[in-house]
PABA-889191 format. One record per residue (C-alpha): residue number from 1; x negated, y negated, z negated. Coordinates in Angstrom, 1 decimal, decimal comma. Example, Ala and Ser with C-alpha at 12.3 -4.5 7.8 and 13.67 -1.06 7.14 Angstrom:
// residues 2
<torfi><num>1</num><X>-12,3</X><Y>4,5</Y><Z>-7,8</Z></torfi>
<torfi><num>2</num><X>-13,7</X><Y>1,1</Y><Z>-7,1</Z></torfi>
//
This chain:
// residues 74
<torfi><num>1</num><X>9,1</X><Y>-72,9</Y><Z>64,5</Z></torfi>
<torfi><num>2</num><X>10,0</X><Y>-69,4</Y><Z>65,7</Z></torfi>
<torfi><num>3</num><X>7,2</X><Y>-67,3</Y><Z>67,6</Z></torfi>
<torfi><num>4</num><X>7,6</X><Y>-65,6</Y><Z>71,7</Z></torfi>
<torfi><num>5</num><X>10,1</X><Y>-63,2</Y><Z>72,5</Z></torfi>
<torfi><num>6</num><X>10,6</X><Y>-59,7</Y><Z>71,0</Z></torfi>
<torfi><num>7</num><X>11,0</X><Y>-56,9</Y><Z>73,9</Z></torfi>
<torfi><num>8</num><X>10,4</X><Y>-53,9</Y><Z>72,2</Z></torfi>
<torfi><num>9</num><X>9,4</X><Y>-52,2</Y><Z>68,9</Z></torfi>
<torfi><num>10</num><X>7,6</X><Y>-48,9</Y><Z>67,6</Z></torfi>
<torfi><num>11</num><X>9,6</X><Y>-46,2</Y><Z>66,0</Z></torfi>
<torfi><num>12</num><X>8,1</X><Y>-43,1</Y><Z>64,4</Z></torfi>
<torfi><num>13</num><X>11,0</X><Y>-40,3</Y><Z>63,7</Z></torfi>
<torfi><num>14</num><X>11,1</X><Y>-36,8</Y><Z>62,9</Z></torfi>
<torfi><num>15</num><X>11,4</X><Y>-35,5</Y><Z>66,4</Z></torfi>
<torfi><num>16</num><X>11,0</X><Y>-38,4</Y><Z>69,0</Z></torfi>
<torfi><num>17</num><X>13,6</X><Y>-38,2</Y><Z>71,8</Z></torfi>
<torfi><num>18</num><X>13,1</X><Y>-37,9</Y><Z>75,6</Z></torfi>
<torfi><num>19</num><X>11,9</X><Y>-41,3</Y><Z>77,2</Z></torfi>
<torfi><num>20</num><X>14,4</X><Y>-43,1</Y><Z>79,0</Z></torfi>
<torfi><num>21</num><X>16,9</X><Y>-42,5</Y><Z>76,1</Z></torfi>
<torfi><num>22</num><X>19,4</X><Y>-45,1</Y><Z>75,8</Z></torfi>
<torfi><num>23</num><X>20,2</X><Y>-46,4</Y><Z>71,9</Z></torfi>
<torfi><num>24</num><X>20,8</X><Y>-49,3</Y><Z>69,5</Z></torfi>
<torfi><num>25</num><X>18,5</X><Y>-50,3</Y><Z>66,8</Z></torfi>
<torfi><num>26</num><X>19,7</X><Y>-51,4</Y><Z>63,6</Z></torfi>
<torfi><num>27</num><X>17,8</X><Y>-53,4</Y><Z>60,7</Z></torfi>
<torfi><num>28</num><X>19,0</X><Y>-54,7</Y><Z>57,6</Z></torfi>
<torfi><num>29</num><X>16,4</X><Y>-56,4</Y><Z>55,2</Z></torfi>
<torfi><num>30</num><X>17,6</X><Y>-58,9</Y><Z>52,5</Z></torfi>
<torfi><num>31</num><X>21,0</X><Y>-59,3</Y><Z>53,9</Z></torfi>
<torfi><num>32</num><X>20,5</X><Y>-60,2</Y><Z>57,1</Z></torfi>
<torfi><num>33</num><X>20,8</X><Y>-56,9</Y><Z>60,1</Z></torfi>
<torfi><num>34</num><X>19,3</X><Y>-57,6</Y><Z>63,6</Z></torfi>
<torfi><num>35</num><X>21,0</X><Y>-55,3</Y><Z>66,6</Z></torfi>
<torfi><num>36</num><X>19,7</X><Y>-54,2</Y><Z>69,8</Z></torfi>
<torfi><num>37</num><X>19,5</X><Y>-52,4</Y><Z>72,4</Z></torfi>
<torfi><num>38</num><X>17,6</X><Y>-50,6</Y><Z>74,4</Z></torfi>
<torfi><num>39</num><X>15,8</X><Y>-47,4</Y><Z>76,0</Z></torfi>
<torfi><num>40</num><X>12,8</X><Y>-45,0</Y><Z>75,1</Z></torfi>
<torfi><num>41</num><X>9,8</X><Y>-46,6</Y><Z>77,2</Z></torfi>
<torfi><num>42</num><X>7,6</X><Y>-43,2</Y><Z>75,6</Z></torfi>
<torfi><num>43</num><X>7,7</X><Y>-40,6</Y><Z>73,3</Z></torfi>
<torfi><num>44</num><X>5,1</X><Y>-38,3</Y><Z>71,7</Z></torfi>
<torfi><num>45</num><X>4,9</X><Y>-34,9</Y><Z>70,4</Z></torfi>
<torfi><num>46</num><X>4,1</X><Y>-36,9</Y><Z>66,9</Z></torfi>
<torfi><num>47</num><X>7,8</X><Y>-38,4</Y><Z>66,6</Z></torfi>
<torfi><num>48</num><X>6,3</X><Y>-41,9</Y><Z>67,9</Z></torfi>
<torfi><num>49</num><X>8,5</X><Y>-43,5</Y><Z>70,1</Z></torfi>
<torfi><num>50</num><X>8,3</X><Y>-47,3</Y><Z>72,1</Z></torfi>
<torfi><num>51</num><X>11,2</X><Y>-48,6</Y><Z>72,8</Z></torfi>
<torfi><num>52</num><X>11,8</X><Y>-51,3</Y><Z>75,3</Z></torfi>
<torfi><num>53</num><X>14,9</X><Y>-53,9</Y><Z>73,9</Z></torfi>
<torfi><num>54</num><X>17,7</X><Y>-53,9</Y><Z>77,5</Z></torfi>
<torfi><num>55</num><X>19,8</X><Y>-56,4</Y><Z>75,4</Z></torfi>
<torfi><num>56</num><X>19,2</X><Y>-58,5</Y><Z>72,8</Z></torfi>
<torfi><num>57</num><X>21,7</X><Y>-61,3</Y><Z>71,7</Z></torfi>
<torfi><num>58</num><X>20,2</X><Y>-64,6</Y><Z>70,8</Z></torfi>
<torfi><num>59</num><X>20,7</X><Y>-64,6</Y><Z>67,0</Z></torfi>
<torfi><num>60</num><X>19,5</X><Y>-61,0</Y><Z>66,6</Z></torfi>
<torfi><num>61</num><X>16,1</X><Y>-62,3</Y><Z>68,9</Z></torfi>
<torfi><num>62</num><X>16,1</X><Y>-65,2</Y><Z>66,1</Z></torfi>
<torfi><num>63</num><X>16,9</X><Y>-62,9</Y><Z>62,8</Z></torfi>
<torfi><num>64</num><X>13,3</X><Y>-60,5</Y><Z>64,4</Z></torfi>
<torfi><num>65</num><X>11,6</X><Y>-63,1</Y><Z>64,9</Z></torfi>
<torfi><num>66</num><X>12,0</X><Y>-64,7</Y><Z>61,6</Z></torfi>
<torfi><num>67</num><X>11,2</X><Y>-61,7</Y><Z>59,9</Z></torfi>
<torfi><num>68</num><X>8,0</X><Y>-61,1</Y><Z>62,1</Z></torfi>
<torfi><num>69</num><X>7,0</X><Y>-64,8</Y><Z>60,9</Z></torfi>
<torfi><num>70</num><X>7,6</X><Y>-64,2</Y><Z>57,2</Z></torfi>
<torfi><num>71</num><X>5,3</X><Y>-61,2</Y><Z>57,8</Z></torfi>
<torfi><num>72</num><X>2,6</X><Y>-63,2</Y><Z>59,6</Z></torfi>
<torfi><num>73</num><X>2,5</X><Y>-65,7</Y><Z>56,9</Z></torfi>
<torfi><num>74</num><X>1,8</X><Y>-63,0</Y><Z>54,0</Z></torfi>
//
């Protein structure tokens, strides 16, 4: 059984960009790549950015969400 919705993630980067950023995250991890996405919700002078998931297709939302559970279970 797969856990609650995914909205958003933490990035940390180099140099952060300016909130309200639109961009799509990509994440491959034993063959499988999840897409989204999505707009800078904040930013920091650290490189730390939230971002806030605008689209999401349902096997991408299923793909983070598996992951999330492997990582759970550990």
């Amino acid at each position: 059984m797969l856990g609650r919705p995914v909205y958003g993630c933490g990035v940390t980067a180099s140099k952060s960009l300016p909130a309200g950023t639109k961009l799509s995250v990509r994440i491959t991890s034993k063959g499988s790549t999840f897409l989204a996405f999505g707009k800078v919700a904040y930013a920091t002078s650290e490189g730390d950015m939230g971002i806030v998931f605008t689209q999401i297709e349902r096997n991408d939302q299923t793909i983070l969400e598996k992951w999330i559970n492997e990582l759970r279970n550990r």
